[in-house]
BAGUBA-389907 format. One record per residue (C-alpha): x, y, z. Coordinates in steps of 0.05 Angstrom, whole numbers, padded with zeros to 5 digits, always signed. Each point is the difference from the previous one (the first is absolute). Layout:
<pts>
XYZ...
</pts>
This chain:
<pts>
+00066+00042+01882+00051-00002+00056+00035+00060+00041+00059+00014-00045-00024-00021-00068+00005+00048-00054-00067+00021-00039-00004+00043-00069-00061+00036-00005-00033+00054-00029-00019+00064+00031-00022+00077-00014+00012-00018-00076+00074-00030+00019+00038-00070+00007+00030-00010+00060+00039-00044+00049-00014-00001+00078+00030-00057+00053-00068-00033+00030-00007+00027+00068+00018+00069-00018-00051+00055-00018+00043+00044-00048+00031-00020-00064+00075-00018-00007+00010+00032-00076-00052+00015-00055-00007+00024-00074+00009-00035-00072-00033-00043-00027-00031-00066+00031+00059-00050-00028+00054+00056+00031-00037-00010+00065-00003-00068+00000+00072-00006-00016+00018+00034+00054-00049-00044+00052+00034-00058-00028+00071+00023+00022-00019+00024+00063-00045-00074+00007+00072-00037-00020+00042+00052+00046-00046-00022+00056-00016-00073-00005-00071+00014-00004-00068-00001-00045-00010+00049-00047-00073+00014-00009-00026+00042-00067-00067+00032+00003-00051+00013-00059-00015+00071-00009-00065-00024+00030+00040-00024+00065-00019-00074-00020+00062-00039+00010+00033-00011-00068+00059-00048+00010+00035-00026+00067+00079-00013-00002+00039-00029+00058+00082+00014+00008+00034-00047-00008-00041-00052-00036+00026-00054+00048-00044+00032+00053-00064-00008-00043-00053-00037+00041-00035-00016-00062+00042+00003-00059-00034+00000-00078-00007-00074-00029+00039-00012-00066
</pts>
């Protein structure tokens, strides 16, 4: 993940949203799809990739704004 990328995670029993690079969360609280929801518009907002963790901290699912930008776009 790059400097400026937005991760959802989970953390101390709560979703959250940070900007890679920075220690503290940006917002937290609700569930995991209201977290994500909100990573995704702050991904678009910013041009960036919006990375969403596993409650494990596995990456789950990678997302680059906007799709144009996507070094390796899905086939089909």
């Amino acid at each position: 993940m790059a400097v400026g990328d937005i991760e959802t995670y989970y953390e101390d029993g709560v979703w959250k949203n940070r900007v890679q690079g920075n220690q503290r969360a940006s917002d937290a609280g609700g569930s995991k799809a209201d977290a994500q929801a909100r990573g995704r518009e702050k991904a678009i907002d910013r041009g960036v990739e919006h990375v969403v963790k596993k409650r494990d901290g596995t990456i789950g699912e990678k997302n680059t704004y906007p799709r144009s930008r996507d070094q390796h776009p899905p086939k089909g």
